[in-house]
C-alpha positions as CSV (number, residue, x, y, z in Angstrom):
1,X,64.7,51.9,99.1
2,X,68.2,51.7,99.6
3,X,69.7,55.2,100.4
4,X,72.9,55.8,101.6
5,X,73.2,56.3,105.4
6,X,74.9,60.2,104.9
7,X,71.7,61.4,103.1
8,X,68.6,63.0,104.4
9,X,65.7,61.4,103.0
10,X,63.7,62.8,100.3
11,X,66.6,64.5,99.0
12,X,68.5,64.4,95.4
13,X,72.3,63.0,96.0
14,X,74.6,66.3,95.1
15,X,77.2,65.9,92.3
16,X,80.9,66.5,93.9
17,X,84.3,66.8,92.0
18,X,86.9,65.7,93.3
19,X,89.8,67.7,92.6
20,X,93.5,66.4,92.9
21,X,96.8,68.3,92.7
22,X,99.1,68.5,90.2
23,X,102.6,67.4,91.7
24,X,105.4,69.4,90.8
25,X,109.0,68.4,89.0
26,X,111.1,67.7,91.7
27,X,113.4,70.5,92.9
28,X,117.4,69.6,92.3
29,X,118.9,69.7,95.2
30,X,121.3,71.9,96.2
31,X,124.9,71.0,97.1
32,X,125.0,69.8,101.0
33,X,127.4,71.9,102.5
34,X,129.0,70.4,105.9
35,X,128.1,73.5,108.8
36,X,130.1,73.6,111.8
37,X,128.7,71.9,115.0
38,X,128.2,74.9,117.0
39,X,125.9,76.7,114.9
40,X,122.8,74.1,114.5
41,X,120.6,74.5,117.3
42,X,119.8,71.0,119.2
43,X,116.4,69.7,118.7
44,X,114.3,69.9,121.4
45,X,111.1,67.4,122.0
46,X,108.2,67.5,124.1
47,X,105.4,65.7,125.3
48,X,101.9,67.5,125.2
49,X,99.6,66.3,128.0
50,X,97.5,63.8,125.4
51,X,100.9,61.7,124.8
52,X,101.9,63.8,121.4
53,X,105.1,64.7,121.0
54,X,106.3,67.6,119.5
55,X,110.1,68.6,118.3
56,X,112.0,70.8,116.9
57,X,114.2,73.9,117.3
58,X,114.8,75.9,120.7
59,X,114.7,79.4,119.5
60,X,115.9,82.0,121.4
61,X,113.6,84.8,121.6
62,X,114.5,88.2,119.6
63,X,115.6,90.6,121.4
64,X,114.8,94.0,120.6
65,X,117.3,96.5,119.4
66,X,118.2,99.0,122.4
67,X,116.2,102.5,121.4
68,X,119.5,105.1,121.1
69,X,119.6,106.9,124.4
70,X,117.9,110.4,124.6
71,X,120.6,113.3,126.1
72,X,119.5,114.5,128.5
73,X,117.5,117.7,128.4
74,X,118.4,121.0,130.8
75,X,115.8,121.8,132.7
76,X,116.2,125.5,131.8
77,X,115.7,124.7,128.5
78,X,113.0,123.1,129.3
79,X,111.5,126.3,131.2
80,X,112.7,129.3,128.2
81,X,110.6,126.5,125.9
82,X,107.4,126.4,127.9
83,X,107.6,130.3,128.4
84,X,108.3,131.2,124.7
85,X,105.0,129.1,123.7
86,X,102.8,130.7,126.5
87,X,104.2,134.2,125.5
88,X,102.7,133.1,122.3
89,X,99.7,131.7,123.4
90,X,99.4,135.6,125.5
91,X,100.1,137.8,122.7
92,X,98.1,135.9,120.4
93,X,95.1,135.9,123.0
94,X,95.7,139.5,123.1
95,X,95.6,139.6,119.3
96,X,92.2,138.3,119.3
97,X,90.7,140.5,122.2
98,X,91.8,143.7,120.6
99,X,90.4,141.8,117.1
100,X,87.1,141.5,119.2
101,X,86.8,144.7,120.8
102,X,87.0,146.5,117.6
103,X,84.3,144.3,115.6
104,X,82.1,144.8,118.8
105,X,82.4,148.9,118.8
106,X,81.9,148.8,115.0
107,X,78.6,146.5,115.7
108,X,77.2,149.2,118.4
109,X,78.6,152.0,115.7
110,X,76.3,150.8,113.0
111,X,73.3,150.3,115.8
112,X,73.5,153.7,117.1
113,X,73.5,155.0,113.4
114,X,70.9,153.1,112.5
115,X,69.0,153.7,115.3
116,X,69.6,157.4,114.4
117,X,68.4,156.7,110.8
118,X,65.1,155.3,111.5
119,X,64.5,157.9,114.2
120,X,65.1,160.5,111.9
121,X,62.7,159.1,109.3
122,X,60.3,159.0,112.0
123,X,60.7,162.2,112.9
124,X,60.4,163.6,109.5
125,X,57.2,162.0,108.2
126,X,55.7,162.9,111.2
127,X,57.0,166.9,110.3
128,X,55.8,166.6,106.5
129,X,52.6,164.4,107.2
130,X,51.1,167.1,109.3
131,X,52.1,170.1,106.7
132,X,51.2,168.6,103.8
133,X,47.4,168.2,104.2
134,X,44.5,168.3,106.4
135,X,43.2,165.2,108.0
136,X,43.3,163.8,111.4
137,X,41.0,164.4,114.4
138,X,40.3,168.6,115.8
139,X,39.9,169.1,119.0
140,X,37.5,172.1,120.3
141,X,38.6,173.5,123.4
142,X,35.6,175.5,124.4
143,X,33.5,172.6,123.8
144,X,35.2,170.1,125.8
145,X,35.3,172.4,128.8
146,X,31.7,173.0,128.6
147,X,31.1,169.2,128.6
148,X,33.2,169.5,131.0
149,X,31.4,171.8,133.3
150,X,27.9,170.2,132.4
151,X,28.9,167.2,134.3
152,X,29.8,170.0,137.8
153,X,25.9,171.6,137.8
């Protein structure tokens, strides 16, 4: 059996395609225009540690555009700032406080009220539930004091 030596054994060989590009029309040129000696950067070379050599253009890093200087802020400008936003951050604590302490009497207004409603209710079936007819237990005085004194011989 002669396989290849890049296949594993007992397998089918895979089709490939082979794809190859296209080249393009060649650009025209444009016109070479002579550029003054000063302005091309020299080409630069160097030697990577595994003998390659690289060259090309020394670029000068970018440097960044200066940020526009801030004026310079007065310090008591600085202070009637910070004071206006903690009178705020006061009067709008105080806002919420008085906001709170009038939810929270309501609240114990509607308790005591409704504590007074049930009572009330309470009270009156008690009223109307002993007027309106005769059942519940009758206690007879003379009989429980002479159980009473039977147990005293």
């Amino acid at each position: 059996m002669n396989e290849p030596a890049n296949l594993v054994p007992g397998r089918r060989e895979a089709t490939v395609e082979v794809h190859r590009p296209t080249p393009l029309a060649p650009v025209p040129s444009a016109p070479v225009v002579p550029l003054q000696a000063g302005s091309v950067p020299a080409v630069t070379s160097v030697v990577l540690p595994d003998g390659r050599v690289v060259t090309g253009y020394a670029l000068e890093p970018a440097k960044p555009e200066q940020a526009a200087a801030k004026p310079p802020m007065s310090r008591t400008a600085v202070n009637i700032a910070l004071g206006g936003i903690g009178f705020g951050a006061v009067c709008g604590g105080l806002f919420l406080l008085t906001t709170f302490i009038t939810a929270l009497t309501a609240l114990i207004t509607q308790l005591i009220t409704l504590a007074a409603v049930i009572f009330g209710g309470w009270v009156a079936v008690q009223v109307f539930s002993a007027s309106g007819h005769r059942s519940g237990t009758t206690v007879n005085i003379r009989k429980a004091v002479i159980k009473r004194n039977h147990f005293h011989h």
